[in-house]
C-alpha positions in Angstrom: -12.1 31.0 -20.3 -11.5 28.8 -23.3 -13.6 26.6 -25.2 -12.9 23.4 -23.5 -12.7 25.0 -19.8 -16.7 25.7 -20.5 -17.9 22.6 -21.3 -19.6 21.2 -18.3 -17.8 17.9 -17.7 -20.5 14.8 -15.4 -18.8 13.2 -13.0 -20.2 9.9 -14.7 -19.0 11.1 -17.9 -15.5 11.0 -15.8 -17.0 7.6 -14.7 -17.5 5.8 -18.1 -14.5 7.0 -20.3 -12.1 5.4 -16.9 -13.8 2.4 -16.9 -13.4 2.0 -20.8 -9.2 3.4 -20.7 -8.9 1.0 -17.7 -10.1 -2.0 -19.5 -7.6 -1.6 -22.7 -4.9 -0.5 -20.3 -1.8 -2.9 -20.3 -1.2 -2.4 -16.4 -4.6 -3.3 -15.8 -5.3 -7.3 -14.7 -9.5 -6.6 -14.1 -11.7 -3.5 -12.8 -15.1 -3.1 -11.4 -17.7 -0.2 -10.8 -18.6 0.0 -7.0 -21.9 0.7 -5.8 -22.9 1.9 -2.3 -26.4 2.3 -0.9 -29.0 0.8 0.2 -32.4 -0.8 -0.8 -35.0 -2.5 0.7 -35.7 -6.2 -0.8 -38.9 -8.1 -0.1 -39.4 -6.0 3.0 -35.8 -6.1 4.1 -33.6 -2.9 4.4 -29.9 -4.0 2.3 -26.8 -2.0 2.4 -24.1 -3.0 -0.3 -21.0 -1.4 0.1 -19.7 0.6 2.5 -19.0 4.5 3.3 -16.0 5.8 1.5 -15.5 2.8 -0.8 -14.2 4.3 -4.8 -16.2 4.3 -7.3 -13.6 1.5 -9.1 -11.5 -0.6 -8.0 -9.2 -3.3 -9.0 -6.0 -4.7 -9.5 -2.8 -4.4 -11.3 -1.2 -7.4 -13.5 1.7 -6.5 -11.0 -0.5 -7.2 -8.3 -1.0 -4.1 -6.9 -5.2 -3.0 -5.2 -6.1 -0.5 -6.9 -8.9 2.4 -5.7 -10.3 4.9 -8.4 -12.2 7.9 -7.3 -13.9 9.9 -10.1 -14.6 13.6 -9.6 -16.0 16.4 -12.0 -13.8 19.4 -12.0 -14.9 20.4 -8.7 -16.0 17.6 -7.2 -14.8 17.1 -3.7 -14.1 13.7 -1.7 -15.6 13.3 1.3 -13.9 12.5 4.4 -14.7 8.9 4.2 -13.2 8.5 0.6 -9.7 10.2 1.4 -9.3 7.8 4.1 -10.4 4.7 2.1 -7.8 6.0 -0.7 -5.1 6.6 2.3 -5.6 3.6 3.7 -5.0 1.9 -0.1 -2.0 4.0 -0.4 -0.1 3.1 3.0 -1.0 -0.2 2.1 0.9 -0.4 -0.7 -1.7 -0.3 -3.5 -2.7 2.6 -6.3 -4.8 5.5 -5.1 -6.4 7.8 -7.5 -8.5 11.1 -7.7 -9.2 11.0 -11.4 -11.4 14.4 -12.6 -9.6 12.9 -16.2 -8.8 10.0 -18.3 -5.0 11.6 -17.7 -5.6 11.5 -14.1 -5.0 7.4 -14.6 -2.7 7.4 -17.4 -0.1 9.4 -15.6 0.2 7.2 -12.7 -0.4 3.6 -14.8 1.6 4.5 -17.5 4.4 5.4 -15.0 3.6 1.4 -13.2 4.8 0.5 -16.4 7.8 2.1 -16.8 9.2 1.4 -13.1 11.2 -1.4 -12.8 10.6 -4.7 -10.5 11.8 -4.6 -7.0 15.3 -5.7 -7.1 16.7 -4.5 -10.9 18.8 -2.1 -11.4 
């Protein structure tokens, strides 16, 4: 085991350091953190967002939806969360598992670099 593979890594350390490459990133038009739960409010029971939904989403300046799951290194998505992010993909949009900062620069940085429909 090396140094770096024993460092425990917070899945809301994942969390912050995505939300803060996301807003600098050139591919990126606007993000948001997603909460779901529920609360109760002057004697009312409120659920905000729904089963499944990623932790961030937004959109691309190309126009794209785009769903951000954060995991630890062995975190695992529930069933509802792989279908939200499959439904995202088949949609056309960008669907990510990110347990890294690299997670999202791979496939952003590779937005970037394809070319608009219709150039060759």
């Amino acid at each position: 085991m090396t140094r770096w593979q024993s460092i425990k890594v917070r899945e809301a350390d994942v969390l912050k350091a995505v939300l803060r490459f996301l807003h600098i990133h050139p591919a990126v038009a606007w993000c948001e953190r997603m909460n779901v739960g529920a609360q109760e409010i002057n004697g009312r029971y409120v659920k905000f967002g729904f089963a499944g939904c990623s932790d961030i989403i937004g959109q691309t300046k190309a126009g794209l939806f785009m769903a951000i799951e954060c995991k630890g290194p062995r975190g695992k998505l529930t069933t509802y969360q792989m279908i939200f992010l499959k439904r995202v993909e088949r949609a056309g949009g960008v669907a990510i598992v990110a347990r890294d900062v690299r997670d999202v620069a791979q496939v952003l940085d590779g937005l970037l670099r394809r070319k608009p429909d219709g150039v060759k």
